[in-house]
C-alpha positions as CSV (number, residue, x, y, z in Angstrom):
1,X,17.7,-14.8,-11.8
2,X,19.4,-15.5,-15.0
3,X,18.5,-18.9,-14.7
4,X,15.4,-18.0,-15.4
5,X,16.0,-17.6,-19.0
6,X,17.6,-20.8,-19.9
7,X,14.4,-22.1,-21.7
8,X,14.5,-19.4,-24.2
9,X,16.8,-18.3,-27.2
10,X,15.8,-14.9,-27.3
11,X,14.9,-11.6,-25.4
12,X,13.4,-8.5,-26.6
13,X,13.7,-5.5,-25.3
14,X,11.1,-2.5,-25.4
15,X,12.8,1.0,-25.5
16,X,11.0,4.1,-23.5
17,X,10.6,3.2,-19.8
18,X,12.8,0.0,-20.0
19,X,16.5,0.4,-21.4
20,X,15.8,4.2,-20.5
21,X,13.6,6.2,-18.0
22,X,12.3,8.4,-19.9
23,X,9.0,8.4,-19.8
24,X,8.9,11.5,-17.6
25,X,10.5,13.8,-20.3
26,X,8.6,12.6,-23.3
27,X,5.6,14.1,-21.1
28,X,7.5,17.1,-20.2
29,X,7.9,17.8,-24.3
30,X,4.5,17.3,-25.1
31,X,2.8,19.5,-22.5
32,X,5.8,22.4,-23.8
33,X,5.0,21.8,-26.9
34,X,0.8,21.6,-26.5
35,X,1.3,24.7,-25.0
36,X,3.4,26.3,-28.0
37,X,0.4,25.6,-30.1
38,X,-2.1,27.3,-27.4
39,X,-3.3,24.0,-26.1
40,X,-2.3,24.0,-21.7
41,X,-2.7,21.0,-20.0
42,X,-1.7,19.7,-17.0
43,X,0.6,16.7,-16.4
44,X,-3.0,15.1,-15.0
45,X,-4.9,16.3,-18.2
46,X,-2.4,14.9,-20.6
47,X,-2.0,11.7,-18.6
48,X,-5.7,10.8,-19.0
49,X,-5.5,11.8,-22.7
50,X,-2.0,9.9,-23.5
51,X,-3.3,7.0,-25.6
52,X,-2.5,5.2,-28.8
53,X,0.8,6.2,-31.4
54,X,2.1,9.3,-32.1
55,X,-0.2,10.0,-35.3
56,X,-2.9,9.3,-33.0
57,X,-2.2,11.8,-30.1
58,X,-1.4,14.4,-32.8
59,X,-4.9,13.9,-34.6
60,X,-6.2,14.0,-30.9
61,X,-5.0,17.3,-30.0
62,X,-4.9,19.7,-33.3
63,X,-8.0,18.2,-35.3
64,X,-8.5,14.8,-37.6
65,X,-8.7,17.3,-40.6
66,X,-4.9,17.8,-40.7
67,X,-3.5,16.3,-43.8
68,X,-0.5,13.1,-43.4
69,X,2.5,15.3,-43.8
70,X,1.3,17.9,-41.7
71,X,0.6,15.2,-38.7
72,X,4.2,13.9,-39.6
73,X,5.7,17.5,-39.6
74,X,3.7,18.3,-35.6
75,X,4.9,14.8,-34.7
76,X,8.3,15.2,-35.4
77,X,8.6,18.6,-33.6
78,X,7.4,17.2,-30.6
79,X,9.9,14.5,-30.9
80,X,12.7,16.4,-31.7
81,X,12.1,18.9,-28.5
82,X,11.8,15.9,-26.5
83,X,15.6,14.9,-27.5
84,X,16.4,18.1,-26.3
85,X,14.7,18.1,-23.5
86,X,16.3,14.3,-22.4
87,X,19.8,14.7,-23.8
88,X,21.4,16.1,-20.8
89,X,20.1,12.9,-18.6
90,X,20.4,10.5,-20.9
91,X,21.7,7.2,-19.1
92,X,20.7,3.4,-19.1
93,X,19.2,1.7,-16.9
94,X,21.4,0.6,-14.1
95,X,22.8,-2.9,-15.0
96,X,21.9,-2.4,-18.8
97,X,25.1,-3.2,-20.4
98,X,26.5,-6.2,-18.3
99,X,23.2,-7.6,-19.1
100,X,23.7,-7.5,-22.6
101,X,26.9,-8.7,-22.2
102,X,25.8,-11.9,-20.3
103,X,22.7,-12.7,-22.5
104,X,25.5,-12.4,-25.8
105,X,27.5,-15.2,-23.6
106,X,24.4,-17.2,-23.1
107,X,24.2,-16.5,-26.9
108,X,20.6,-15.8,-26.6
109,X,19.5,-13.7,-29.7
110,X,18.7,-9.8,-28.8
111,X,16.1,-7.9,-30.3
112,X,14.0,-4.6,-30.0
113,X,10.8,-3.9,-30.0
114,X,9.4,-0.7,-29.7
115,X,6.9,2.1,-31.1
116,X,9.5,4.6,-31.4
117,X,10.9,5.9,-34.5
118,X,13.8,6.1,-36.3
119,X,14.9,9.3,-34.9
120,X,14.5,8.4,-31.4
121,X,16.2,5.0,-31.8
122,X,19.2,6.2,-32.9
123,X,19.0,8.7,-31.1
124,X,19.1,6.1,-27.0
125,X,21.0,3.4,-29.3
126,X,23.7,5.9,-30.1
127,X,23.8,7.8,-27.1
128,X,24.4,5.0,-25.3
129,X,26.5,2.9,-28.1
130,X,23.8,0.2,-27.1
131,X,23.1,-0.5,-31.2
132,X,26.2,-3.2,-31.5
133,X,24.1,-5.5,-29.2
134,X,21.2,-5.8,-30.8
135,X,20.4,-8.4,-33.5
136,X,17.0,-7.0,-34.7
137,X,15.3,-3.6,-34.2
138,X,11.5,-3.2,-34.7
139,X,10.3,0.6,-34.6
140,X,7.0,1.8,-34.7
141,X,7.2,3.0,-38.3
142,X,7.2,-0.6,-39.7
143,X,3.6,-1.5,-37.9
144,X,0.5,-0.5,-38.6
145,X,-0.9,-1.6,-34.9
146,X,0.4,-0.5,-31.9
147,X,0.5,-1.5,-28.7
148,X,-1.3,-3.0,-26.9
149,X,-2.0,-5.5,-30.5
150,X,1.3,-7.5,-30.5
151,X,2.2,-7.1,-34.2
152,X,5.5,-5.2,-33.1
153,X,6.8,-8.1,-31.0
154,X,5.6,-10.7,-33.5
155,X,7.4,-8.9,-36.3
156,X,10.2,-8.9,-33.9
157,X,10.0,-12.7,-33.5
158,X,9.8,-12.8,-37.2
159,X,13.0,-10.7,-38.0
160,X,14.8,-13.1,-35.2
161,X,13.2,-16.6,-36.4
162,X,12.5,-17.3,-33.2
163,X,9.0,-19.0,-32.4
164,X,7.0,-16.7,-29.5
165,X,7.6,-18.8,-26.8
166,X,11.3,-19.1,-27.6
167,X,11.5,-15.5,-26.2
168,X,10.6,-13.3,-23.8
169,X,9.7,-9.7,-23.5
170,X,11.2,-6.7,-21.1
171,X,8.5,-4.1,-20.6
172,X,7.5,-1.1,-18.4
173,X,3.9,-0.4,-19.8
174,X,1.0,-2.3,-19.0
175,X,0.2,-1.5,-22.8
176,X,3.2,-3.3,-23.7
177,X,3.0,-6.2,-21.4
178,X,-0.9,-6.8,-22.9
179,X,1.4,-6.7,-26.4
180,X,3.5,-9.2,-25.8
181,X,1.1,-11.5,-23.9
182,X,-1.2,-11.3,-27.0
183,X,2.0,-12.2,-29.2
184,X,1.9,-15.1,-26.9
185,X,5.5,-13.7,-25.6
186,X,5.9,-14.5,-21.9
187,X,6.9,-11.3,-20.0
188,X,9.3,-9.4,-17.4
189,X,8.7,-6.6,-16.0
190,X,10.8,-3.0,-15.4
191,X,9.1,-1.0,-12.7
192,X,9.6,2.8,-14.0
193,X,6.5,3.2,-14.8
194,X,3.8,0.8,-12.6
195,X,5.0,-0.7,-9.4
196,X,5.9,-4.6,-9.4
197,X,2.4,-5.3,-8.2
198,X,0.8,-3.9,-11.0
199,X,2.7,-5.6,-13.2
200,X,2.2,-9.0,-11.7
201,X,-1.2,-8.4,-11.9
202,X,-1.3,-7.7,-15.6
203,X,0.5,-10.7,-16.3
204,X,4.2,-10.6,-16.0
205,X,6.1,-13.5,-14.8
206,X,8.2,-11.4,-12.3
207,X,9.6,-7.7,-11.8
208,X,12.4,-6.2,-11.7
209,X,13.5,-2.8,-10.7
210,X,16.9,-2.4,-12.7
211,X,18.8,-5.4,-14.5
212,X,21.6,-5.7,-12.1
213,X,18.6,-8.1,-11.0
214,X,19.6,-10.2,-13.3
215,X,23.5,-10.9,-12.6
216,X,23.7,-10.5,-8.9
């Protein structure tokens, strides 16, 4: 399947739900901490609520009359518990690493592109000593739109000098796939968080379920 990437000189990653699954705790963390502040959902409540950035959600739940530092301040709580919450499972995704290692062979460029913060991309590139293999690293703080409008994989594309359809996206979320797609990025697939049909359907040229895919 690594053939399949011989037309193009780079690949971007996405971070939550594609070198990681961790999707599952960042939801865990902000149902504990909704319910710190008095606000209980269930995981089916928060689901159909879990839309836009960070800023967003926070405004969301505790009121748009909270000031930009005090949105910051609730935002980065929430984060922070969910590093506590993950830190014990933190692990790639199977195949990660050899993959990396083949596409640096290839010497296709490696980039990231994802709406997470600072904190939280240290804190999986770190973890996991992943940070050597990237070549650029978008995070969500240096867009103004997030997904699903492209700017973070077109800034990404920028910071790489690579024209769109030199490169191609790895993604979980449908959000993300419509992202790249409107960066005019073709894209693959990671099914941790919609199954490879889904996927398909919302565009992607194939899906995979773990990037030993890739090298077997």
């Amino acid at each position: 399947m690594i053939n399949k990437l011989q037309n193009k000189q780079g690949v971007i990653f996405d971070m939550d739900g594609t070198l990681v699954d961790n999707i599952p705790y960042h939801q865990a963390a902000w149902i504990q901490f909704l319910a710190q502040h008095a606000i209980h959902l269930s995981p089916h409540e928060f689901h159909a609520q879990n839309h836009g950035n960070i800023d967003t959600m926070i405004r969301h739940f505790f009121g748009n009359t909270l000031s930009d530092y005090a949105v910051k301040k609730l935002g980065q709580d929430k984060e922070a518990l969910y590093r506590t919450l993950y830190k014990p499972f933190l692990k790639e995704i199977a195949g990660l690493t050899p993959f990396l290692h083949q596409l640096k062979k290839q010497h296709l460029k490696i980039g990231l592109g994802t709406m997470g913060d600072t904190p939280n991309i240290d804190f999986i590139l770190n973890g996991l000593h992943l940070k050597p293999h990237f070549d650029v690293i978008t995070g969500g703080h240096e867009v103004t739109r997030g997904k699903p409008h492209g700017e973070i994989f077109i800034k990404t594309c920028q910071k790489m000098q690579l024209a769109p359809r030199a490169c191609v996206v790895i993604e979980d979320s449908l959000g993300g796939v419509q992202a790249a797609l409107h960066a005019g990025i073709e894209v693959i697939g990671i099914t941790t968080s919609h199954s490879a049909s889904e996927l398909m359907q919302e565009g992607c040229l194939f899906a995979i379920h773990d990037f030993f895919a890739f090298i077997k």
